[in-house]
C-alpha positions as CSV (number, residue, x, y, z in Angstrom):
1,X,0.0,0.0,0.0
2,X,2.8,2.4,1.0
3,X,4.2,1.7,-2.6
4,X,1.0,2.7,-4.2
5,X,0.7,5.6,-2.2
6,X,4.1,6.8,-3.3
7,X,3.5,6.2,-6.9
8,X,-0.2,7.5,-6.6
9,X,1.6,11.1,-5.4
10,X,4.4,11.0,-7.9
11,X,2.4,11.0,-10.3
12,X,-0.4,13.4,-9.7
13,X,2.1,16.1,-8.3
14,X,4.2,15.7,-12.1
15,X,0.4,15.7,-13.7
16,X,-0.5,18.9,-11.6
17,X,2.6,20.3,-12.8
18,X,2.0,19.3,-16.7
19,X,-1.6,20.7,-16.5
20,X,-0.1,24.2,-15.2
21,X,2.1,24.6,-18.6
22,X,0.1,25.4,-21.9
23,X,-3.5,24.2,-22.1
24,X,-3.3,20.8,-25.2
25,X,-5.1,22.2,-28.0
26,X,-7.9,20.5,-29.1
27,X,-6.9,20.5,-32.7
28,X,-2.8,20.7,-32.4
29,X,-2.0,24.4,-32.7
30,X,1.6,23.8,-30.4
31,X,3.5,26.0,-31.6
32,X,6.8,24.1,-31.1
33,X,5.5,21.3,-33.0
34,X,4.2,23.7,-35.5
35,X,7.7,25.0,-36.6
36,X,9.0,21.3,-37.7
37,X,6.0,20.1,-39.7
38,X,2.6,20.1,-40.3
39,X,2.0,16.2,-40.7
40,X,3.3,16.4,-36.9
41,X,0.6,18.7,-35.9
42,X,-2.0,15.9,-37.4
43,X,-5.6,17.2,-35.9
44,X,-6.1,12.9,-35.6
45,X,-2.8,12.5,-33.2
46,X,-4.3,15.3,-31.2
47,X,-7.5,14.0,-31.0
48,X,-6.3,10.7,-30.2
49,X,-4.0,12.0,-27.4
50,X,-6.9,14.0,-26.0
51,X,-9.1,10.5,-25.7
52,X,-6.5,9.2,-24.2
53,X,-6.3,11.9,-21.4
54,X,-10.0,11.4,-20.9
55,X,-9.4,7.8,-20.5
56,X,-6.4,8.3,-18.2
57,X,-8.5,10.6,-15.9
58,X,-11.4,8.1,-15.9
59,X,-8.8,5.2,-14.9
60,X,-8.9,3.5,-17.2
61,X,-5.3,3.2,-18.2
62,X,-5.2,0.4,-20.9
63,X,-8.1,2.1,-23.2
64,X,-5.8,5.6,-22.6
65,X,-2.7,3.4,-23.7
66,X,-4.3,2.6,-26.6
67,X,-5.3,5.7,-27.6
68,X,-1.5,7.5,-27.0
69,X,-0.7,4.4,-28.8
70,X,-2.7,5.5,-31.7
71,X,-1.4,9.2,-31.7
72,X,2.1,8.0,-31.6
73,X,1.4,5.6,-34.6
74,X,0.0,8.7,-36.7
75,X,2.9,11.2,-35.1
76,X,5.9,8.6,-34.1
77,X,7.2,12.1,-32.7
78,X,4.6,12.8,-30.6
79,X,6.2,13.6,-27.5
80,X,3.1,14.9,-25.3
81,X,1.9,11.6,-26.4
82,X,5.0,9.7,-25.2
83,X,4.8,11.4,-21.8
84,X,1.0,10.8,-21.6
85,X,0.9,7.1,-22.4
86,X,4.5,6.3,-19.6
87,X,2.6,8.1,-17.1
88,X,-0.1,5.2,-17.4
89,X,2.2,2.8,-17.8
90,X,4.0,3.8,-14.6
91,X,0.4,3.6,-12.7
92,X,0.1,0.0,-14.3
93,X,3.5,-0.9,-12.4
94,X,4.9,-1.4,-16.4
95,X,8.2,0.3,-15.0
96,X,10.2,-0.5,-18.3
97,X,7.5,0.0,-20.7
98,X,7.3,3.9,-18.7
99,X,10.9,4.1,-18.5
100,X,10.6,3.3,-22.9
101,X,8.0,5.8,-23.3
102,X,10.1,8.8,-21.2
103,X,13.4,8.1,-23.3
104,X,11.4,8.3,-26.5
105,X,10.3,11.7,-25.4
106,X,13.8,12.8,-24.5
107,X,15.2,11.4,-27.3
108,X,12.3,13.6,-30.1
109,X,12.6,17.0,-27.8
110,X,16.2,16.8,-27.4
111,X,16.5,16.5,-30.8
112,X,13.6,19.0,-31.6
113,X,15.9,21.5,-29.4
114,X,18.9,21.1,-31.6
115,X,16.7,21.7,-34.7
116,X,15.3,24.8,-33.3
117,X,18.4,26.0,-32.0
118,X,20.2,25.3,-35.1
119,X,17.4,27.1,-37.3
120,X,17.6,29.9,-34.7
121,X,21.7,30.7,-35.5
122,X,21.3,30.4,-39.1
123,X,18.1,32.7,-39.4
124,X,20.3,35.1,-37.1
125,X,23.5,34.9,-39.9
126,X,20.7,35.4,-42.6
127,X,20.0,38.9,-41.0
128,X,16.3,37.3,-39.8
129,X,16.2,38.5,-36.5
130,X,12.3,38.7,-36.2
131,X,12.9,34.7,-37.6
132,X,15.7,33.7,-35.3
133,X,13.7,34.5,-32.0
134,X,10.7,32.5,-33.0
135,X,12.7,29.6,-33.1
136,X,13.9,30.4,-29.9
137,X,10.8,31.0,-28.6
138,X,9.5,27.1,-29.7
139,X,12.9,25.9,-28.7
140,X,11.9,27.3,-24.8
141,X,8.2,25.8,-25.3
142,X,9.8,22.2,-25.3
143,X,12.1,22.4,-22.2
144,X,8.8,21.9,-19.8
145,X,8.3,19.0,-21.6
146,X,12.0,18.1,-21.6
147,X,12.5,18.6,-17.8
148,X,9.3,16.7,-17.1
149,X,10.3,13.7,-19.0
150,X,13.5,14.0,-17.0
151,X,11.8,14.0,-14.0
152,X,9.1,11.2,-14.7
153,X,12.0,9.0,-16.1
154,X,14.0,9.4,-12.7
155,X,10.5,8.6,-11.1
156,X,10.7,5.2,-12.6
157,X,14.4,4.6,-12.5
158,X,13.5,5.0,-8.2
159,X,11.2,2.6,-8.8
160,X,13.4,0.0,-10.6
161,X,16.2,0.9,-7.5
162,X,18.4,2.8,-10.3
163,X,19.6,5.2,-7.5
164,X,22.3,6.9,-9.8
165,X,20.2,7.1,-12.8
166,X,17.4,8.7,-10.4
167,X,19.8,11.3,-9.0
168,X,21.1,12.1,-12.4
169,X,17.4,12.5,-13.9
170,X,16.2,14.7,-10.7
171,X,18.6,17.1,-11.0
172,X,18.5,17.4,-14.6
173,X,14.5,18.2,-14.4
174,X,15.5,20.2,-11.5
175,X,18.6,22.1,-13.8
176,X,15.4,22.9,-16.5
177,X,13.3,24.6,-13.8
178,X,11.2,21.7,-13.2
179,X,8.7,22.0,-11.3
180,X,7.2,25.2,-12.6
């Protein structure tokens, strides 16, 4: 029981934290996914990730897996998504499949990051100043996402009795500002 309880606050303190950033949009306006490509901003993935909240807040966590499942199948770079479905994973004690989902979403925002950043310098050498900023500006929109998935990962990796791997993943999240 004491387990549960611990897992039961992990999670809903990181969920309260990912339900203070931006509000989802309904039909995929995120502006940091906006920048890379429009097939990514698929109104279907978002709809599909939106189910899958519902289902998640209703409990039922394999119908919400599903449903992330089916967002990340349209968008395999989906990292809301990715977040979303190892947060329902980690409440199904499916540590590794959690652990899977969280190092996915590192792996797509870390490299959305570099993409932004990289756009951002060579807008500035261009003279596009006005252009350089906006791709700063969706390269800060991903680091809540980043430092959450930091954190949730080193959620798990407690869980799995990764102590190091924890530590490292705490004060990384912590490094972003997380929580905010």
């Amino acid at each position: 029981m004491k387990t549960f309880c611990s897992l039961l606050f992990i999670f809903i303190a990181s969920s309260y934290c990912f339900s203070q950033g931006d509000s989802i949009p309904a039909s995929g306006s995120d502006p940091a996914v906006t920048a890379t490509s429009g097939e990514i901003n698929s109104t279907a993935a978002w709809e599909a990730f939106n189910r899958g909240e519902t289902k998640k807040t209703a409990n039922k966590l394999d119908l919400a897996i599903a449903e992330f499942d089916k967002a990340i199948e349209i968008n395999p770079d989906f990292y809301q998504a990715a977040i979303s479905r190892g947060g329902a994973k980690f409440l199904k004690y499916d540590f590794q499949g959690a652990l899977s989902d969280y190092d996915m979403a590192i792996q797509v925002i870390e490299k959305l990051t570099q993409t932004f950043s990289t756009r951002s310098e060579i807008k500035n050498v261009l003279g596009d100043t006005k252009g350089s900023v906006e791709e700063l500006d969706a390269l800060n929109k991903l680091k809540p996402y980043l430092s959450e998935a930091y954190y949730r990962r080193g959620s798990v990796k407690k869980f799995l009795s990764n102590k190091d791997g924890s530590c490292a993943d705490f004060n990384k999240a912590m490094e972003m500002g997380y929580p905010k």
